[in-house]
C-alpha positions as CSV (number, residue, x, y, z in Angstrom):
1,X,-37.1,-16.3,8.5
2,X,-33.9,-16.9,7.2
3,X,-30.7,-17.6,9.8
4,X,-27.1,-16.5,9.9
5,X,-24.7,-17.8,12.0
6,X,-21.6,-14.9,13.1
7,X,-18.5,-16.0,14.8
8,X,-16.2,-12.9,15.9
9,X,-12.5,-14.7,16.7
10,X,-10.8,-11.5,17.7
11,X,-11.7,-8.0,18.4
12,X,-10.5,-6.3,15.0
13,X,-12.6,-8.4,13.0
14,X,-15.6,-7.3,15.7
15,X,-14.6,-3.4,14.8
16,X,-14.4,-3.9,11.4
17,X,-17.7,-5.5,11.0
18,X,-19.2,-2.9,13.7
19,X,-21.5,-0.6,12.0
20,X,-21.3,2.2,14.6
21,X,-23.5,5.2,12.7
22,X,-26.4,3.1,12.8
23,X,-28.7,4.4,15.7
24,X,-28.9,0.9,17.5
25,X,-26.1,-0.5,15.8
26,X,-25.1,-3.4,13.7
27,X,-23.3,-5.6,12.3
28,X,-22.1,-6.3,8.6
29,X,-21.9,-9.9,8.1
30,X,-19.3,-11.6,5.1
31,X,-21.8,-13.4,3.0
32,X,-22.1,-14.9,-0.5
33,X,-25.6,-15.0,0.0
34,X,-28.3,-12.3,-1.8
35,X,-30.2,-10.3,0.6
36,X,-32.5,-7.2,-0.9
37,X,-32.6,-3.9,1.7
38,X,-35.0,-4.1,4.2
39,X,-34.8,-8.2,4.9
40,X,-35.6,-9.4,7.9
41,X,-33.1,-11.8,9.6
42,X,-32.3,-13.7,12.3
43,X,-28.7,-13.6,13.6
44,X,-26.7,-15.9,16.0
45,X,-23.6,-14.1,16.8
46,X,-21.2,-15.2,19.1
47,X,-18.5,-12.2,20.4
48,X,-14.5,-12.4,20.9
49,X,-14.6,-14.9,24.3
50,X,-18.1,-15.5,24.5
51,X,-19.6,-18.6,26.1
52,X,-23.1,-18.0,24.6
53,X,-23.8,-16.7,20.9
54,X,-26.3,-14.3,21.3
55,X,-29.7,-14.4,19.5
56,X,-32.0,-11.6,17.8
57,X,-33.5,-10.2,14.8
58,X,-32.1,-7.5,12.1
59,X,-32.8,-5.7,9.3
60,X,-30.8,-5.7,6.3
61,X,-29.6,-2.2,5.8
62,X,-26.4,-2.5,3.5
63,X,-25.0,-4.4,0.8
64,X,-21.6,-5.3,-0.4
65,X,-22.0,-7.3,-3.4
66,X,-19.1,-9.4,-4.9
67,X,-16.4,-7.7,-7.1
68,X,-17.0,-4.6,-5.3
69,X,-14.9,-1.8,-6.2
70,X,-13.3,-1.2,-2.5
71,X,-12.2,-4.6,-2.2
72,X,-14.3,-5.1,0.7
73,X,-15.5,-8.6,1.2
74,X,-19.5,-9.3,-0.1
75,X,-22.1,-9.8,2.3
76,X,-24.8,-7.4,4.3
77,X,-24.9,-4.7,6.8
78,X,-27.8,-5.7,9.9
79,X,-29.1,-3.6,11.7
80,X,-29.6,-4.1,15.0
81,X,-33.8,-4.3,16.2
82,X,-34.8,-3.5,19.2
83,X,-34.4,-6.8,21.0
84,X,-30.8,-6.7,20.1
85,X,-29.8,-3.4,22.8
86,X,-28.0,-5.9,24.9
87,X,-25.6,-6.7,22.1
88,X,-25.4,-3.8,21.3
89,X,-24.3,-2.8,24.7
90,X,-21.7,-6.0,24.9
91,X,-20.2,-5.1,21.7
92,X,-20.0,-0.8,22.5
93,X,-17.9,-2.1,25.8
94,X,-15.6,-4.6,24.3
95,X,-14.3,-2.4,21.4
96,X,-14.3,0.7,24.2
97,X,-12.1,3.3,22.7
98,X,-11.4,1.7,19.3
99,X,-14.8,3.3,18.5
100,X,-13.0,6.2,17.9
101,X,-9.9,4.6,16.0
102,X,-9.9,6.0,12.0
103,X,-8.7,2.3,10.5
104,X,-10.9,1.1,7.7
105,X,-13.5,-1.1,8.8
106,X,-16.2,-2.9,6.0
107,X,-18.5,-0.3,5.3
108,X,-18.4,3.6,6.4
């Protein structure tokens, strides 16, 4: 199983990457690497003023390739699996109310 390796400096990057409608969450990751829907990865993110990166599996849900017309950055929406609730629940409490902020972020 292939391995990405996340590093959040700072909390806006961390909202912008956020993928929020998913039902468990996720995470869209810049990448130049090719992923096709429904990959399975593993992910080793570490969050704004973590000690520890934390460690699960994800599912490749969205794609932004390069040249896309938004301007967004390439790489691939994760979604979160079901080992992954406790990032979940670390990342829903450190953006808190931001959740509901309108600024762009890199996918919906």
């Amino acid at each position: 199983m292939q391995e990405l390796l996340v590093d959040f400096e700072d909390l806006d990057e961390l909202y912008r990457c956020y993928m929020a409608f998913l039902r468990q969450g996720g995470l869209f990751v810049k990448t130049n690497m090719k992923f096709e829907i429904g990959t399975e990865l593993k992910l080793r993110v570490t969050l704004p003023d973590a000690l520890e990166e934390d460690v699960f599996v994800g599912k490749v849900v969205w794609i932004s390739p390069q040249g896309a017309q938004n301007s967004n950055p390439p790489g691939a929406g994760i979604a979160f699996s079901d080992n992954a609730q406790n990032t979940n629940e670390k990342v829903i409490k450190l953006l808190g109310t931001s959740l509901n902020s309108d600024k762009p972020t890199y996918t919906m």
